[in-house]
N, C-alpha and C positions, 0 to 999 in steps of 0.2 A: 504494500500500500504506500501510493506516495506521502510526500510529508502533508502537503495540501488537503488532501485528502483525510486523511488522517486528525488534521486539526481543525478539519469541516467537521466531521463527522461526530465530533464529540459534540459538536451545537454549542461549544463553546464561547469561541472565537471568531468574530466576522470576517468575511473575507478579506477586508481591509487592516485587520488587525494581523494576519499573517503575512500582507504585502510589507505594515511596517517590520515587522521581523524580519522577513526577507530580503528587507533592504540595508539592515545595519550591519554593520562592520563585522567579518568573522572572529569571535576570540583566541586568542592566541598568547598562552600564558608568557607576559615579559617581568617575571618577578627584576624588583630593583636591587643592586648587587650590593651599592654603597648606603652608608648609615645616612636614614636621612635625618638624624639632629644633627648631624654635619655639613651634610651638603647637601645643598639644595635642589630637588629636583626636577629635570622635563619630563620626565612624561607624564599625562593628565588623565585627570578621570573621564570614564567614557563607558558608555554602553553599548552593549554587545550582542550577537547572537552566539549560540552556540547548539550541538547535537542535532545538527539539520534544521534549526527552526523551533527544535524543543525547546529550547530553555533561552531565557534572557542573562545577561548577566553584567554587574556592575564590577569597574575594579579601577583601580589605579597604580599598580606595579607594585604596592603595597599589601594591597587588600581581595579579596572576589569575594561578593553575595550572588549568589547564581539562582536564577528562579525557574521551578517545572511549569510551565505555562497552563499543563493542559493533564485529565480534565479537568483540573481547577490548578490557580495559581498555589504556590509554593517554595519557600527559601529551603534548598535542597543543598546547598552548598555555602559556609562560611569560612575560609579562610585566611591568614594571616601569611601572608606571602615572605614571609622572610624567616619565619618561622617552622613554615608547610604546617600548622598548627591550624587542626578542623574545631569548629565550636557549634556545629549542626551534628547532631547525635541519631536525632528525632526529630519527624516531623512534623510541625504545629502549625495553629491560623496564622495567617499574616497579622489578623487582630482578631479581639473580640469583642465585639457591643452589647449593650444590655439597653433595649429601646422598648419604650413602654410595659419594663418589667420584664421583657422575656429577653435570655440571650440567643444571640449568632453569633458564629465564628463565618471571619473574612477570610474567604481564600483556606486554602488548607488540602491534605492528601488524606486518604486511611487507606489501610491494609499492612500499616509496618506493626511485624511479628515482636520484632527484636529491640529493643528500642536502646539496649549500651552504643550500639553505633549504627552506622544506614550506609549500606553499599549500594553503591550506581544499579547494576544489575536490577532491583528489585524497584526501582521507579516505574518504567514501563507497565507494572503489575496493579499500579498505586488508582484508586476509586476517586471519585466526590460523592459530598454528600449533597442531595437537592434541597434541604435545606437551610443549607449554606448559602452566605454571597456569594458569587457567582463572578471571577473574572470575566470581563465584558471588551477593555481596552487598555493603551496606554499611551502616553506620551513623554517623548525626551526633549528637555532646554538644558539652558544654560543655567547654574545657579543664580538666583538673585537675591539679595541682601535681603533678612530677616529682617534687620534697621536699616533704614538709611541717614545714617548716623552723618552727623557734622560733629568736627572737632574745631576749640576756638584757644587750646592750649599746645603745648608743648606735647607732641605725639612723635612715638618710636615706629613704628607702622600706622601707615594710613589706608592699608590697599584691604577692602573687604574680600573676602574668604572667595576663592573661583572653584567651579568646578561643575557637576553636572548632576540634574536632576531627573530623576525616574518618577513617572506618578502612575499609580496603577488605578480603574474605575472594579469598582464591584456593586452589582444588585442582585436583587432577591426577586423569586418568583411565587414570597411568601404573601398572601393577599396585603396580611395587615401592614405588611413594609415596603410595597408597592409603592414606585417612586420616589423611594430615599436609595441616596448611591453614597457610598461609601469610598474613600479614595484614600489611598495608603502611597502617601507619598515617602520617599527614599532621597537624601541627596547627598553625594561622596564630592571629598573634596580634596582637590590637588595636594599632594606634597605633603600628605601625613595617612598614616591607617583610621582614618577617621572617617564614621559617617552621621547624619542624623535622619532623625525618621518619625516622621507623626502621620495622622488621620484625621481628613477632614469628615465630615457627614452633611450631603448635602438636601435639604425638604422640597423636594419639587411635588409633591405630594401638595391636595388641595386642604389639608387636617395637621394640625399641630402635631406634635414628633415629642414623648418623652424619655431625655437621655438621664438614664436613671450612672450607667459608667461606660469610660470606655479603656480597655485595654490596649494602646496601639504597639507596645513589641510584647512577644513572645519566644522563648526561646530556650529548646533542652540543649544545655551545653553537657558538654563532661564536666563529671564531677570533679573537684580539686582534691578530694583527699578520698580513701577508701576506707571507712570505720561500721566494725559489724556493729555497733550499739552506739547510742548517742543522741544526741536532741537536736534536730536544726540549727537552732539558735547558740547552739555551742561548737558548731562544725565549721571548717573552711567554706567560705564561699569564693566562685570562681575567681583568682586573680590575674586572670593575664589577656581579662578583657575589661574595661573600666565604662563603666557608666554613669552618665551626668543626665538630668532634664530637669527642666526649668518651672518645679515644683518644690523649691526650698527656703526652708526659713525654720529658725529658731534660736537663732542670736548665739550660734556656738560658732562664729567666724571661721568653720570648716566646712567644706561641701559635706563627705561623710556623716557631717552627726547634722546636716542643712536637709539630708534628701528626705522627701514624703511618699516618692513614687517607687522608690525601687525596692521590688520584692524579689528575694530568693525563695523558693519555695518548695516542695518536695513533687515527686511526679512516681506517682500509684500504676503507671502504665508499664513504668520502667522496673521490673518483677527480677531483672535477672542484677539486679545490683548489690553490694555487697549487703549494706545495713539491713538488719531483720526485719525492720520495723517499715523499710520504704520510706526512710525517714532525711538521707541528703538533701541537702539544699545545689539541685541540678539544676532548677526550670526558671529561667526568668521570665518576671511579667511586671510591666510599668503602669501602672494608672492612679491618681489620684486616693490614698487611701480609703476618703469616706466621700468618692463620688463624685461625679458630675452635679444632677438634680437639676438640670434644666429641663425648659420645657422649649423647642424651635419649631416656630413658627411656619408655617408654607414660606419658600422661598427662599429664607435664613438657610446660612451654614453655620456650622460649629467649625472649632477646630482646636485639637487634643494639645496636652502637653505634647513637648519636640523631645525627643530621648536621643542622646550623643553616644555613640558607640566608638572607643580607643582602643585598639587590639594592643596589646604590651608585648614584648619579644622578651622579658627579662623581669628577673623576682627582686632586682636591682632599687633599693629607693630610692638611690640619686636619680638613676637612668629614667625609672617609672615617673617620678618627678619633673622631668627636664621635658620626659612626650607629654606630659597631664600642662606643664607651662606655655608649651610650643601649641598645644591647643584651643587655651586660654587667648595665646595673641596672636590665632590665625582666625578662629570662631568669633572672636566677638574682643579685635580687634581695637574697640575703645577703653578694655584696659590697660594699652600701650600708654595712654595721653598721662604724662605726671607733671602736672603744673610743682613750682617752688609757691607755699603757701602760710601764711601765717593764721594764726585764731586770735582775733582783735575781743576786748572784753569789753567794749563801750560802742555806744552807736551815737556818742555826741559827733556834732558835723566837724567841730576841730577836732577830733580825738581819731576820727576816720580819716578827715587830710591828714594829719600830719603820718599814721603810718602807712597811707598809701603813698606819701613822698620819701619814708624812710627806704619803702620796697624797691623804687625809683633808684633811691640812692645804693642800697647793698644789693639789687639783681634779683629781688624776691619777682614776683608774675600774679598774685593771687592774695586780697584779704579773702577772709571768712570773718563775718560779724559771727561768734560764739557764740553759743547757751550761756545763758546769762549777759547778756551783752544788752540785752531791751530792745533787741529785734523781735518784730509781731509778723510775721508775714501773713498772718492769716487774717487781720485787718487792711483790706481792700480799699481801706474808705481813699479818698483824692486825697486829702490831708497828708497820710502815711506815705503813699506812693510818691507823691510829690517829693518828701522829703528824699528819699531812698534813689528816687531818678538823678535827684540833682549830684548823689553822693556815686551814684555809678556812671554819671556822665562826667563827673571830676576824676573816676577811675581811668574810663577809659580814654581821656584828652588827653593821660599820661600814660596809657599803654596797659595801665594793671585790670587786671580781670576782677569782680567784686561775687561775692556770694554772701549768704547764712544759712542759720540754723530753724528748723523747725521739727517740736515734738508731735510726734500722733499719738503713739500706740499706749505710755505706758501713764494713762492720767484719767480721772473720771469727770464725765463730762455733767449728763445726768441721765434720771431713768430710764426716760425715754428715749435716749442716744447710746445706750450702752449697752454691750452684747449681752444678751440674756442666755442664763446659762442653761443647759438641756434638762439638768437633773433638779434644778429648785426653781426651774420660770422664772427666775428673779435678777436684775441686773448685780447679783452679788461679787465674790471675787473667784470668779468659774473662767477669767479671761488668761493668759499667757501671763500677761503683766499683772494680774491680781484685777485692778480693774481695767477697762479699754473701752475705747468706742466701736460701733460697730461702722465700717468704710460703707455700707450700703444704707448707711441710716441717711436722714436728711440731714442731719449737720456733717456727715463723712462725705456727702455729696458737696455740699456747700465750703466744705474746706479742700477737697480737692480743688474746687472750680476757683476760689479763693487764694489760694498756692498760684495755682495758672497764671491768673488775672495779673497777682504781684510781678510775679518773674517777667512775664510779657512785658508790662507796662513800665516797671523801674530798666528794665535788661538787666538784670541779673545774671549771670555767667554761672554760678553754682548754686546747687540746694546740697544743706548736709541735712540729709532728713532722719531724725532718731526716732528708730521703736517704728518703721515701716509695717506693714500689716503683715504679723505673724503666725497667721494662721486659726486665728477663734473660729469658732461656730456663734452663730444666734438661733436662738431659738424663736425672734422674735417675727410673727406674721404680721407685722405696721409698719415696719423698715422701708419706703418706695422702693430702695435697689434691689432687693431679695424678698421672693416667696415666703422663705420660713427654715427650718434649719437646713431640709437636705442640699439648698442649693448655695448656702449661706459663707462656705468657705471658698466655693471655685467664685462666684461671683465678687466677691470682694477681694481675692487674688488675683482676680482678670482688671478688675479696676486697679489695681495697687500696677500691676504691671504695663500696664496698657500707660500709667499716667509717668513711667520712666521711659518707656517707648517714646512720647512722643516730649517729651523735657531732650532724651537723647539725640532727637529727630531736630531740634530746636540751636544744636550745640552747649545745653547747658549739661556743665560736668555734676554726677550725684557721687556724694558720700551716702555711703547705709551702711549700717551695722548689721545688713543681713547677707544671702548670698540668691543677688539678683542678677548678677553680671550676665546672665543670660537676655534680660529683657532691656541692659543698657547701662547699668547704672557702673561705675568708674573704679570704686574704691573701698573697702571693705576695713574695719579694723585686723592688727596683726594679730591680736587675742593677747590681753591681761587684765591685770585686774585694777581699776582705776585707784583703790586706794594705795595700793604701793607707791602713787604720785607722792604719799604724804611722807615716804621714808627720807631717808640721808640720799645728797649727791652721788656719793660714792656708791650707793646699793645701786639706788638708780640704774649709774653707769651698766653696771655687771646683769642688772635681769633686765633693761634693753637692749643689752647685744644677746640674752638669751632670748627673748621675744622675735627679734629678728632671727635668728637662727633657726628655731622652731617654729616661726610663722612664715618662712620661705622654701617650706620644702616640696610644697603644691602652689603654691600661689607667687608670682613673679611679683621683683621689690613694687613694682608700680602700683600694685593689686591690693595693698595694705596700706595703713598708717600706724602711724607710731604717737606718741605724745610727753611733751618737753614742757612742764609745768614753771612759766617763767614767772610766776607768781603764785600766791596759796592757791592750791587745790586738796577738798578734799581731807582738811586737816594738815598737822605737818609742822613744824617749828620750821627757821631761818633756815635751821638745815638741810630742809629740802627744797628751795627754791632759789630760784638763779639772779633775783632780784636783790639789793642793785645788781646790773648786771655787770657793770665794772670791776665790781669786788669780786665776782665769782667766774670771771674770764676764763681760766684754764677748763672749767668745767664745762663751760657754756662751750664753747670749743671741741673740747671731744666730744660731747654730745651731739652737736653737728657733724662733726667730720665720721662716731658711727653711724648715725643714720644716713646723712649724704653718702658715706662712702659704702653703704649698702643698694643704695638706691633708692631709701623708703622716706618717702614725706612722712616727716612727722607734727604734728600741730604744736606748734609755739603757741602757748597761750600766754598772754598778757596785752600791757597797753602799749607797750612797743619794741622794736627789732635791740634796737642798744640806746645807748644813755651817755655817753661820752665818744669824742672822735677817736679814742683806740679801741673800743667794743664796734663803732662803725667799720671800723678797718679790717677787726677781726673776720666781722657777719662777712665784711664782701671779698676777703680773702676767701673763704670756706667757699662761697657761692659760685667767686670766678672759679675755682679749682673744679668744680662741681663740676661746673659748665662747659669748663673744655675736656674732662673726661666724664660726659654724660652718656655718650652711645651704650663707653661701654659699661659703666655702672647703670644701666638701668638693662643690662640683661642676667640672665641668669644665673641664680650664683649656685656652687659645688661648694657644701658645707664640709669644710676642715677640720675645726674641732668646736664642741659646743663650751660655750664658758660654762666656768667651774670655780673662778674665783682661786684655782689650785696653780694653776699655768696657764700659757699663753692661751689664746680662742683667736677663732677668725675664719676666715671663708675669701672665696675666687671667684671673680665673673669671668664668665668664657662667650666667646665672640668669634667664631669660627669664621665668620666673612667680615671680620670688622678690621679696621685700621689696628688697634691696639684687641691682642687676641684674647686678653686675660687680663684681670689687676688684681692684685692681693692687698688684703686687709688683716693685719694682726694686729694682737692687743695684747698688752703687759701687766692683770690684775695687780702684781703683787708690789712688793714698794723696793723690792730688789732690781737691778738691770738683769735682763735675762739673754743667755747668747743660745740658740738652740739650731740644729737642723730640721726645716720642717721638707717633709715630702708633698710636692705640688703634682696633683694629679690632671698632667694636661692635654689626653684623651678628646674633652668636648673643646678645646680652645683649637683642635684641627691640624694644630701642628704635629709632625712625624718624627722629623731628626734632630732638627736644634732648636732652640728658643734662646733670645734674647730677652734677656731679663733686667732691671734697672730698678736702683731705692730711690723714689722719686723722678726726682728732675735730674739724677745724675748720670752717671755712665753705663751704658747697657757693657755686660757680659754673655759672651755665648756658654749655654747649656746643653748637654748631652743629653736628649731623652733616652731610655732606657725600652726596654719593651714592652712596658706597661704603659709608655708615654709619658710617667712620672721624670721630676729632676729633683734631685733636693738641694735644698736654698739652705744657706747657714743665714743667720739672720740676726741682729743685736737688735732689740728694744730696752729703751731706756723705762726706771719704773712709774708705773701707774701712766705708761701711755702707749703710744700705735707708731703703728706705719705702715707703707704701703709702697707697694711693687708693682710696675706694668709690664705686661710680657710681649712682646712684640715675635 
């Protein structure tokens, strides 16, 4: 039977739908040979045919998703191209929906016996079920930007993410889902094992649509570890594929302890597995924990969280670290932007010129009016505006960016504005923050639109918005934005995100203390604990270079902040505060030069940059130094040693295509000078045989790498201070 034939005959597939198959490019496996955190690659992602027309398939010399087309669609093949490493075991939906209470699965095969793994052979043999979605079509583009972001700061890449996208249609020939199409779109993207992948659902039906959830990946991998007994929850789950989507929040400044959607899970099909119980965690499935709950309208789409798929080549932390970063600023690219910023603690109109002319003077780019500063942005009134326009058009006559602060999440508003909780009806303390407002209430409406209005009309350049919407439930059916509970947390998380979407859309940069970077927003804190603000200089010093250290091993310096109490915070005597800032120079100094020479903005808080012309001299020492080794301190760094307050600490940026390939930062706790050899591991810095190395501004030395690509450096540090190495 010809192939045509063949993919007629299943009543699947329109004839037009086999012509496009038939016309795409044959696959032809070109795994990539070179490391791509090193080097950068041509060849792009692209779609495929393959097995005569059978199958489609996605890849980019990195990666392949390969799909059985027919009789129903199916991801029949996942692997990791450089690893030859399969993560298709068993074959599952494409998705699954739960639409007016009852589920389907999208797409999908049955007849596998075996489910530890799935040999080719046995596809050919593979059923659908009728009632199932039903592959119908597809279409291939070009990627197009999730945002289309403007940037109006200081940006390390500006080039949004390319590559290419697969969209698949599926319907039902089930009465009641009659004229809802399902569409599981796929998009791979150049120059990393990366892809992402969500579900739209669309109502062309003349009756409202209730989506009660939706699952948009599914997927039995192999299992990571083999244990006859055991609890889920206590087992390895897969690590050498990593998964992010853009369902997180919970103010633990980690994606990991951030995600809401990602489920490992156990798979009762899979009989021949070690554990007695059928109890591994093999199967992933992505969907909002407690639901969709909308209701769509004739006409209306929906459209699902986007789940990010990283295949890993290595159980490596740094390594797994460096691809989790390089995805970070190829995905959503407006985490590259690191403006130089300070946190101003007044909003009188001289208190604002004078340290938007000190920023002028020392090379800063950015105030931030502070919490506690007497910024209201959420009064709109002309009055307010007026004031704030005149002080951001005085910003920017002189080049500097302006922003503030505004709180939502963690304050009570009143009864009627506050999320009611499910188990006592009552606006009690049932919310994240004890108590909160609810984002779909009418005052969460009227303060988003309020936010907008400000920022529009003054131009504002930044929002640092604290206590973003964390994820509550409401119970409450009076709310205008939400029904009532079940739809009460996607709906108030589609508004939270939708309103950094288009602030990102706008050029205006967001701090949050959650983890949004998916829908826009810029900056994230590093994780500590604010009262340590209130300890000794000297602790300070030592657990901010451990905050950086342990807040840069997934997240790039740009990605975080830090914070530099140049006044009380928090409690604290003289001893912990930088003010005057003349008297406490040397300290004021290192503090800048770790965090500058990390990469990480940190928030200076007070009422100005310095106080005397040798603290001016200082700040714009640090800044210019900054500034002509910015490239490469604001790329990645390979953590050396973590402070210990015992011996030296310190860490390497690596720059494989940059001018300057690496710079080294060490630090001297102890009140002794310390002379030591440290070993430099210069693997991701790209160089092979020699490095040129230099203290400072002084003489490079040539270095022998070794096989590892390490060199060791002898190295003096004088006590209680640093320095640093550029490697060429």
């Amino acid at each position: 039977m010809s192939i045509r034939i063949w993919l007629l005959a299943c009543g699947l597939l329109a004839q037009n739908s086999f012509a496009q198959i038939n016309n795409l490019p044959l696959y032809r496996p070109t795994p990539v040979k070179s490391d791509w955190l090193i080097t950068p690659l041509t060849q792009k992602a692209g779609v495929f045919q393959a097995n005569n027309g059978k199958d489609l398939v996605l890849s980019n010399g990195l990666l392949t998703r390969r799909f059985r087309v027919s009789p129903n669609l199916a991801t029949v093949d996942f692997q990791n191209l450089s690893t030859n490493e399969q993560f298709v075991r068993s074959i599952q939906p494409e998705a699954r929906v739960i639409l007016n209470g009852k589920a389907y699965a999208v797409g999908g095969l049955y007849g596998q016996k075996e489910h530890a793994y799935l040999r080719e052979e046995w596809l050919n043999g593979f059923t659908a079920n009728a009632a199932d979605f039903q592959f119908k079509s597809f279409t291939v583009s070009a990627l197009t930007p999730y945002i289309n972001w403007q940037s109006r700061t200081w940006t390390q890449n500006r080039k949004q993410a390319a590559g290419q996208e697969l969209t698949l249609r599926f319907t039902s020939s089930q009465p009641e889902v009659q004229g809802v199409e399902v569409i599981v779109h796929y998009a791979l993207y150049n120059g990393m094992p990366t892809l992402c992948k969500w579900v739209t659902i669309e109502n062309k039906s003349q009756r409202p649509l209730h989506i009660n959830q939706v699952i948009n990946e599914i997927l039995a991998t192999p299992e990571e570890e083999s244990a006859v007994v055991g609890k889920p929850e206590r087992m390895k789950k897969p690590q050498r594929i990593y998964v992010e989507n853009n369902f997180a929040f919970n103010n633990a400044m980690r994606y990991d302890l951030s995600d809401q959607a990602t489920h490992w899970k156990t798979d009762s099909a899979y009989t021949s597995q070690v554990n007695y119980n059928y109890e591994t965690p093999c199967l992933l499935e992505v969907y909002p924990t407690l639901g969709v709950g909308i209701d769509l309208d004739a006409s209306q789409t929906y459209t699902s969280i986007r789940t990010y798929e990283l295949l890993l080549d290595s159980y490596d932390r740094e390594r797994n670290g460096l691809a989790r970063r390089q995805f970070y600023k190829t995905v959503t690219p407006w985490t590259t932007q690191n403006p130089i910023f300070m946190h101003l603690v007044s909003t009188d109109p001289a208190t604002v010129k004078r340290a938007i002319d000190q920023c002028i003077e020392t090379g800063y780019e950015l105030v931030i009016l502070s919490f506690g500063s007497g910024l209201n942005m959420e009064d709109a009134s002309d009055a307010n505006i007026k004031k704030f326009k005149e002080l951001a058009d005085y910003a920017h006559a002189k080049g500097i960016l302006l922003g503030g602060y505004s709180l939502f999440s963690s304050r009570r508003i009143d009864d009627e504005t506050d999320v009611i909780d499910p188990k006592t009806g009552l606006p009690d303390k049932g919310a994240f923050f004890g108590h909160a407002p609810c984002l779909a209430s009418q005052w969460g409406i009227n303060y988003l639109n309020s936010l907008k209005k400000f920022i529009t009309e003054t131009g504002f350049d930044l929002l640092e918005h604290d206590g973003p919407y964390p994820g509550d439930v409401c119970a409450s059916t009076k709310h205008p934005g939400h029904k009532g509970l079940a739809d009460s947390q996607w709906v108030q998380m589609e508004m939270q995100k939708k309103f950094y979407r288009d602030l990102n859309e706008k050029g205006v940069y967001i701090n949050a203390p959650d983890w949004y970077f998916m829908d826009g927003t810029n900056k994230i804190a590093l994780g500590y604990r604010e009262v340590n603000f209130s300890l000794s200089r000297e602790q300070q010093k030592i657990l901010n270079r451990q905050n950086i250290f342990d807040g840069t091993w997934e997240k790039t310096p740009a990605m975080g902040w830090g914070f530099v109490p140049l006044t009380k915070y928090q409690g604290g005597g003289p001893e912990a505060v930088l003010e005057p800032l003349s008297e406490h120079l040397t300290d004021y100094k290192q503090l800048m030069m770790q965090y500058y020479g990390a990469g990480v903005q940190a928030c200076y808080r007070g009422p100005r940059l310095y106080d005397t012309e040798a603290t001016k001299q200082t700040v714009k020492q640090v800044i210019d130094w900054y500034k002509k080794y910015r490239l490469i301190l604001n790329t990645d760094l390979v953590h050396l040693r973590r402070p210990d307050g015992r011996d030296w600490d310190g860490f390497l940026h690596v720059s494989p295509t940059g001018k300057e390939k690496g710079l080294v930062m060490l630090f001297n706790p102890l009140k002794t000078k310390i002379i030591r050899t440290i070993k430099l591991p210069l693997h991701y810095t790209g160089l092979r045989e020699t490095a040129m190395i230099r203290q400072g501004e002084g003489k490079a030395k040539a270095y022998k790498l070794n096989r590892n690509y390490d060199v060791e450096l002898m190295v003096e540090i004088e006590p209680e201070g640093y320095g640093w190495w550029v490697v060429e």
